[in-house]
C-alpha positions in Angstrom: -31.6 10.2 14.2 -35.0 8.2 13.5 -37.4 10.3 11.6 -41.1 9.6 10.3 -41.5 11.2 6.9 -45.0 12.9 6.3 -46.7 11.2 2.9 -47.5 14.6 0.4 -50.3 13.4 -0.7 -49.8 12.7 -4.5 -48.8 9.5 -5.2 -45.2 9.7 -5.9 -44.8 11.5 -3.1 -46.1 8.9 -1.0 -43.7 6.3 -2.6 -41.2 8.6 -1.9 -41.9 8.5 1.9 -42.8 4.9 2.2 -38.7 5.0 1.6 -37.6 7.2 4.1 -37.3 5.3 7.3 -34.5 7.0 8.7 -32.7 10.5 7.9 -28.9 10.2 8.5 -27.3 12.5 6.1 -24.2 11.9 8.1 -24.0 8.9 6.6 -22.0 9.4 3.3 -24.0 6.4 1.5 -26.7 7.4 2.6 -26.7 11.1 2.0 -25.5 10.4 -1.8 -28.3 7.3 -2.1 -31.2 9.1 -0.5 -30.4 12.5 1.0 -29.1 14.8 -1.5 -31.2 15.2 -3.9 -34.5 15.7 -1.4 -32.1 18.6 0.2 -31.0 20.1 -2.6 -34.8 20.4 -3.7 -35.7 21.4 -0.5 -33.3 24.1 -0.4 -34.1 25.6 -3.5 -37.4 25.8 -3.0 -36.9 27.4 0.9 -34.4 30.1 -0.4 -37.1 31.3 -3.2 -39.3 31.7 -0.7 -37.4 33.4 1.8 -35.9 35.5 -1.3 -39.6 37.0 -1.3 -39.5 37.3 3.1 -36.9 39.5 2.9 -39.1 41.3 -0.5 -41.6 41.6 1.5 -39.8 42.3 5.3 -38.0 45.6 3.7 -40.6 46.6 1.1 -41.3 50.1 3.8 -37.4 50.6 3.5 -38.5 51.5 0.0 -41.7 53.0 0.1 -40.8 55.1 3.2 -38.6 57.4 1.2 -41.5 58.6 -1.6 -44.1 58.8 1.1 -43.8 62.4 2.0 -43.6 64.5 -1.5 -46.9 61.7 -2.3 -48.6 64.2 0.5 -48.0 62.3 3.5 -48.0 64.2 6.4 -45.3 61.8 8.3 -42.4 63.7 10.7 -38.9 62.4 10.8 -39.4 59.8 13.5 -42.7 58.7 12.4 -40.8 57.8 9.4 -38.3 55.9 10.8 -40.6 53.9 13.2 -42.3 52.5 10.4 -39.0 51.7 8.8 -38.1 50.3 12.4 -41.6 48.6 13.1 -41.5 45.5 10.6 -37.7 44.3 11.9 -39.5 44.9 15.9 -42.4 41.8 14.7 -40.1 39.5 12.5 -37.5 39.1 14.8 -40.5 38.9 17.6 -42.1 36.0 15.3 -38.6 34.2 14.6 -39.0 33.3 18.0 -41.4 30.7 18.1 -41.0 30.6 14.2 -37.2 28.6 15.7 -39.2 25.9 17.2 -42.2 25.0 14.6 -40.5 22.9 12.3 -39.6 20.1 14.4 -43.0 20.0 15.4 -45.2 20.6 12.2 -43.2 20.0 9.8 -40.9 21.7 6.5 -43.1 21.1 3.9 -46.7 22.7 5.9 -44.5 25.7 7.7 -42.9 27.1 4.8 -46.3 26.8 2.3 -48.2 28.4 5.2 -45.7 30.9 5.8 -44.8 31.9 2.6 -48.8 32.1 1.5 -49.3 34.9 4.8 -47.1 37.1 2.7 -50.3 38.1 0.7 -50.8 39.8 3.7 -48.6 42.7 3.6 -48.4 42.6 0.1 -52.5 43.3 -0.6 -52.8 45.3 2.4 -49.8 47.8 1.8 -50.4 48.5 -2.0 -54.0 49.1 -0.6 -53.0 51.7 1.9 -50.2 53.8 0.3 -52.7 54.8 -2.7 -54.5 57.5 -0.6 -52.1 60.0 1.5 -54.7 60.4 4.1 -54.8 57.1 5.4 -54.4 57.3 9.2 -51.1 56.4 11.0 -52.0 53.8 13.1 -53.0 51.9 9.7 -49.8 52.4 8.4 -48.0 51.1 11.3 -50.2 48.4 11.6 -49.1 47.3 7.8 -45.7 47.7 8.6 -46.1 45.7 11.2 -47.3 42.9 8.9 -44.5 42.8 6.7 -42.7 41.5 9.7 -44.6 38.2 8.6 -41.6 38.0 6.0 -39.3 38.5 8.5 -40.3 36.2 11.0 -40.1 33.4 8.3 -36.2 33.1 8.3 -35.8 31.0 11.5 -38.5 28.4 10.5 -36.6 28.1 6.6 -33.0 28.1 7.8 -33.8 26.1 11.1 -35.1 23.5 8.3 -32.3 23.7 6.4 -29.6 22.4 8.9 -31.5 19.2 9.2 -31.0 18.2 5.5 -27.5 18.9 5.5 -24.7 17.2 7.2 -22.5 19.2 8.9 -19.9 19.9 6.5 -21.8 20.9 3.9 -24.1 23.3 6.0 -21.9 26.0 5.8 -22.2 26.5 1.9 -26.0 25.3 2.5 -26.9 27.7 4.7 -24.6 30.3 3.2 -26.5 29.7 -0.2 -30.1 29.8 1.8 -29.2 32.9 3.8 -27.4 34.9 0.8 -29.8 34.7 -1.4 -32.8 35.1 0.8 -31.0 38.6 1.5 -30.9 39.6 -2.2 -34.8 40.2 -1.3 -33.7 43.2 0.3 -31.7 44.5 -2.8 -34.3 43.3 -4.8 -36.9 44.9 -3.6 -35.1 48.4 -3.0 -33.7 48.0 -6.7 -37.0 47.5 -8.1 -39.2 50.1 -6.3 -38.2 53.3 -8.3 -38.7 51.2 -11.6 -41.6 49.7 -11.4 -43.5 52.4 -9.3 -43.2 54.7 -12.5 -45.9 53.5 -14.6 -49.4 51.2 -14.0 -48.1 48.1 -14.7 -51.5 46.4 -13.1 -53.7 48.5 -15.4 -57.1 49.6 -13.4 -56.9 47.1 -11.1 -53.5 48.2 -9.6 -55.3 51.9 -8.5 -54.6 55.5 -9.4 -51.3 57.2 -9.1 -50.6 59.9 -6.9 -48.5 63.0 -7.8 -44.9 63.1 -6.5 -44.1 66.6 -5.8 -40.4 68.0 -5.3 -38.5 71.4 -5.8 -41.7 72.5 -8.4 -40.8 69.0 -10.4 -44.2 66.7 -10.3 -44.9 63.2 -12.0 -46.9 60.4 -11.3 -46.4 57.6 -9.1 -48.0 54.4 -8.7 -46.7 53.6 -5.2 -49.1 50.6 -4.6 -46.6 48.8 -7.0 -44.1 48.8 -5.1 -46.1 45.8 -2.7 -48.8 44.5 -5.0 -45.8 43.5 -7.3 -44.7 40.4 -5.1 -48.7 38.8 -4.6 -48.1 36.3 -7.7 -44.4 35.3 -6.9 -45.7 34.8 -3.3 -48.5 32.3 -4.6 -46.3 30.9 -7.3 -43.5 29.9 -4.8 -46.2 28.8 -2.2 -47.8 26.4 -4.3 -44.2 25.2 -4.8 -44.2 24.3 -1.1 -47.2 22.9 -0.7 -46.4 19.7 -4.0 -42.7 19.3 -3.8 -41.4 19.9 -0.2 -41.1 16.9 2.0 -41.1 17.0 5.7 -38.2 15.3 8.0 -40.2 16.1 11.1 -37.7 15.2 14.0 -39.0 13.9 17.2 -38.6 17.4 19.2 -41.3 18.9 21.2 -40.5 22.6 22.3 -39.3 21.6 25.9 -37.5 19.1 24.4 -35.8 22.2 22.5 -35.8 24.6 25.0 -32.8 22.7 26.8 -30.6 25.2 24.4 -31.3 28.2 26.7 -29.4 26.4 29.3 -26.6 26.3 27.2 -23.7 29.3 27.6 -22.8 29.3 23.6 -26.3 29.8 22.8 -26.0 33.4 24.4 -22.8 33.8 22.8 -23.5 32.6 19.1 -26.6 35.4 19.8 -24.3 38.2 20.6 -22.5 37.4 17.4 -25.0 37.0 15.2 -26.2 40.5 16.4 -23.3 42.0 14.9 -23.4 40.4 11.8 -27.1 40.3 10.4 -28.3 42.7 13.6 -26.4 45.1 11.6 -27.0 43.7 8.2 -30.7 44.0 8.3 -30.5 47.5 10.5 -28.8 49.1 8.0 -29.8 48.0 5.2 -33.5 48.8 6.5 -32.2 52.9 7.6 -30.0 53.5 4.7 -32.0 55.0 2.2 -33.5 57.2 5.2 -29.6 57.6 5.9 -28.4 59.0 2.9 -32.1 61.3 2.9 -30.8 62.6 6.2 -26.8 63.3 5.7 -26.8 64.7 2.6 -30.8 65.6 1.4 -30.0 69.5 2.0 -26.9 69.6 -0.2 -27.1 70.5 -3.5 -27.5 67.5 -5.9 -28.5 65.8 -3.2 -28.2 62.0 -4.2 -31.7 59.9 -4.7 -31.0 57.7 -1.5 -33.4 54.5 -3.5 -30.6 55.0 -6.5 -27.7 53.8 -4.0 -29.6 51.8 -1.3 -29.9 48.7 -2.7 -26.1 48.2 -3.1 -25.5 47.9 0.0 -27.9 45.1 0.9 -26.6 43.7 -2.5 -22.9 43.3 -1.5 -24.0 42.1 1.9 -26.0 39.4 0.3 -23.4 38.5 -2.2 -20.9 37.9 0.3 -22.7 35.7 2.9 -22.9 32.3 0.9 -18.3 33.5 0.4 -18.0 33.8 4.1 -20.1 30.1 4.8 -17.7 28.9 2.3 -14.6 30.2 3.2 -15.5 29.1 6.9 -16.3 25.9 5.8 -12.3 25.7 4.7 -10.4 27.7 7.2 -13.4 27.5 10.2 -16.0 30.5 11.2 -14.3 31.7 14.5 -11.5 32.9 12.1 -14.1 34.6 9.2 -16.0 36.1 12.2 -12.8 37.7 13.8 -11.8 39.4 10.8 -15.2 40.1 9.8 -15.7 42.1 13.4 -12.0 44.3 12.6 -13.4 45.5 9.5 -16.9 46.6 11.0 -15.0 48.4 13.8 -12.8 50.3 10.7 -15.7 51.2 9.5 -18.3 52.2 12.0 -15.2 54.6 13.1 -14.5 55.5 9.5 -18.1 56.7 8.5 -18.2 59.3 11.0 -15.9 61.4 9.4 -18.1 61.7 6.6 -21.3 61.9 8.0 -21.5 66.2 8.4 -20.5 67.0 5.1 -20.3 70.5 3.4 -20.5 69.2 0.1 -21.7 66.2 -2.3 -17.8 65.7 -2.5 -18.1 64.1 1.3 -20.8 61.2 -0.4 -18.0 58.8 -1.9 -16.2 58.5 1.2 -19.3 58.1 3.1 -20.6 55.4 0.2 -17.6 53.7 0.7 -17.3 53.2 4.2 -21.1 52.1 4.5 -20.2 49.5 1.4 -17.2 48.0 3.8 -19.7 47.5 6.9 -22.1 46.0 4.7 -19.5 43.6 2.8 -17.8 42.6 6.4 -21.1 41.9 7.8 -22.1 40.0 5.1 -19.5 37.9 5.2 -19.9 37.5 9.2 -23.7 36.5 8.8 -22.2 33.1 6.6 -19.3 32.6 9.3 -21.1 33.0 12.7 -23.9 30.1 11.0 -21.4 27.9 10.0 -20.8 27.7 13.6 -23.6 27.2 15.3 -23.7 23.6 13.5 -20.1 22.8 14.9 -20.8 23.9 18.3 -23.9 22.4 18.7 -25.4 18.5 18.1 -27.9 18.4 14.9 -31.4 18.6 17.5 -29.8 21.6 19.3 -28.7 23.8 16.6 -31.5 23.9 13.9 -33.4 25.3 17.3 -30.2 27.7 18.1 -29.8 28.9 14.4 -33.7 30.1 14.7 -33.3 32.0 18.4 -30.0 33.5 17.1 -31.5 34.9 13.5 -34.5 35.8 15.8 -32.6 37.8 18.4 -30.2 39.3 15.8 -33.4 40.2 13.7 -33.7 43.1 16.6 -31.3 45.2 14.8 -33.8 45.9 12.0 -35.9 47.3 14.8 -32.7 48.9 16.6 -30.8 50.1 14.5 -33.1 52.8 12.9 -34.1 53.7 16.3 -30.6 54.4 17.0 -30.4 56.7 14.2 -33.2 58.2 14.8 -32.2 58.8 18.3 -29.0 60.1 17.7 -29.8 62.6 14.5 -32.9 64.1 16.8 -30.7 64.4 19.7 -27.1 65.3 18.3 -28.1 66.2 14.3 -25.9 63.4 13.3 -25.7 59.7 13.2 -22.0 59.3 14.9 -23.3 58.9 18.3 -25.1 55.8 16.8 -22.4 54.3 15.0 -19.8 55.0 18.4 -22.1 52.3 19.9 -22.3 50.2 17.1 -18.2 50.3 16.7 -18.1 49.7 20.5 -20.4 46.6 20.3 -18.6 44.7 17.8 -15.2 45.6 19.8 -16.8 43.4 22.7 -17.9 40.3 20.1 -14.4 40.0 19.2 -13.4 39.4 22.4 -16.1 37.0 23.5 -15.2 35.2 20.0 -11.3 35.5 20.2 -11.6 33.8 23.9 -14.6 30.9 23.3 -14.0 29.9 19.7 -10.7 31.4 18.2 -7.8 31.6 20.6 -5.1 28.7 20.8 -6.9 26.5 23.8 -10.3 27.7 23.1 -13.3 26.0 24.9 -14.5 25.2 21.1 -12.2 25.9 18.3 -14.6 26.1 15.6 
């Protein structure tokens, strides 16, 4: 693959590019020569950055929770359409987000994106500091924190082009993983650092947080404005060390994936891993509210949240590298049974009479999360092995964008099925049903002896 590298503009980076006349990290000499270490920089600097997208892409999944005893007048499904609302524009803007780095460039997309994080960041600590701030401003916010989410498919789609192919696995496993910690991160942090003003006068007023006659003040507005300086940090990052590899791709020359059968199946089953993943992790705060916020000693749903995001995180750069070793189709297969255990297992837990029914419930919840985990690092290792290098950086953006839906879905699923039935098992009985199906479309394209693509 003949590639024209883009000068940086300092000088060294120029001297650096004047080098670069081809990008072949297939090439063993060529890759431990030249390659490596402008990948391994790359990659470091792309997963900070999409550490703060996810931050930033599930920072409602946080704030959602304390809005209501802060005196905001929000109902039930208002609340979980602004949890649902970011997941509905970032997997909208991984869309074209797929396609822009073969055209513009790594080293100008991810600076550019990374810096429109401000947006959401400013804008919601702005808003949440004054209860009657209309609706439609709130939805509009939520909808720009999808900025973060959108981001993924440009920053992993980049990725695979550093990378040979055997090593993309643990790359993108390492990318991906750690990216998702931003959702821990950010759900971890929230209740600690909205507790005091840590920005002194210029970080606003706190509002009073009112519950069961217990009241203290809260500084909401943290829980956003704390990731503006990471976000300009990390962006500046981009903008003097990242290199571009542009590839000689315009977006019909990309579009030829859509004519290809596995893209549609690699999408289905990348739905089930991170569709979930980010679903769930986005509703489960508002989940544990919901199943058990009437009971006595009722659990803090922010206290347990995070964990779940956590272990899924932790476990997708395990399930790249274990697919890397044994192959994805395998991972993914396994990774699907569990899901299906479960979804079905949950929703014997989910009507419960006492706090006695939460560490079943916790548990169960903690399995889907570690099995999808470990599916999100299986299902990317192979999109790379399916697919030649042009076509799957463009495939590994559609599919993150597609599955990005079930940040948006999911909630909406919940929301459906408490308001319609008073319980989430409806949801998670169509949930258990759709991962059923991926493991047949995987067993029979990808896994079974005389598969099309054993992989």
């Amino acid at each position: 693959m003949t590639v024209e590298i883009i000068p940086a503009g300092l000088a060294k980076a120029e001297s650096e590019a004047s080098k670069l006349l081809t990008w072949d990290p297939e090439n063993p000499v060529f890759w431990e020569k030249t390659a490596a270490k402008l990948a391994k920089r790359t990659l470091w600097i792309t997963t900070a950055a999409l550490t703060l997208s996810f931050a930033t892409w599930f920072v409602w999944s946080a704030v959602i929770v304390r809005l209501p005893e802060l005196g905001f007048p929000l109902s039930v499904s208002q609340r979980f359409m602004l949890t649902a609302l970011p997941g509905f524009v970032g997997a909208t803007l991984r869309i074209p987000y797929s396609f822009i780095v073969q055209i513009f460039g790594t080293r100008r997309v991810v600076a550019i994106a990374t810096a429109s994080l401000l947006i959401p960041s400013i804008g919601i600590g702005l808003a949440v500091q004054d209860p009657s701030t209309p609706y439609w401003v709130l939805l509009a916010l939520a909808a720009s924190a999808g900025l973060g989410g959108g981001n993924f498919s440009a920053f992993m789609s980049s990725t695979s082009l550093f990378y040979p192919k055997a090593r993309q696995g643990t790359a993108l496993g390492i990318q991906a993983g750690i990216g998702n910690f931003g959702v821990s991160i950010v759900q971890f942090l929230t209740p600690l650092i909205i507790g005091a003003g840590i920005f002194g006068p210029l970080g606003g007023k706190a509002l009073i947080w009112s519950k069961a006659g217990v009241e203290k003040q809260l500084w909401i507005q943290n829980a956003a404005f704390f990731w503006a300086i990471p976000v300009v940090v990390v962006a500046l990052l981009a903008a003097v060390y990242l290199r571009s590899i542009p590839v000689t791709a315009s977006l019909k020359d990309q579009a030829v994936i859509f004519r290809r059968k596995h893209t549609w199946v690699m999408t289905s089953l990348y739905f089930m891993t991170f569709g979930s993943f980010s679903g769930l992790a986005a509703s489960f705060a508002l989940l544990i509210r919901e199943v058990f916020g009437k009971l006595p000693g009722a659990p803090d749903p922010l206290r347990y949240a995070f964990l779940g995001a956590l272990i899924g995180s932790a476990t997708r750069p395990l399930g790249g590298w274990i697919s890397d070793k044994i192959g994805g189709a395998k991972v993914t297969m396994v990774s699907g049974a569990v899901m299906i255990l479960a979804a079905v297992g949950v929703m014997f837990f989910t009507s419960p009479t006492s706090m006695s029914e939460f560490v079943p419930f916790f548990a169960m919840m903690m399995l889907l999360f570690l099995a999808s985990g470990i599916g999100n690092g299986s299902t990317f290792r192979m999109i790379p092995v399916i697919f030649p290098r042009k076509e799957a950086a463009p495939v590994l953006g559609w599919t993150a964008a597609i599955a990005a839906y079930g940040f948006f879905i999911v909630p909406l699923c919940f929301g459906w099925s408490m308001g319609r039935f008073g319980s989430p098992n409806a949801a998670f009985g169509i949930f258990a049903g759709f991962y059923a199906l991926n493991l047949l479309l995987c067993h029979w394209y990808y896994a079974r002896k005389g598969a099309e693509i054993p992989c």
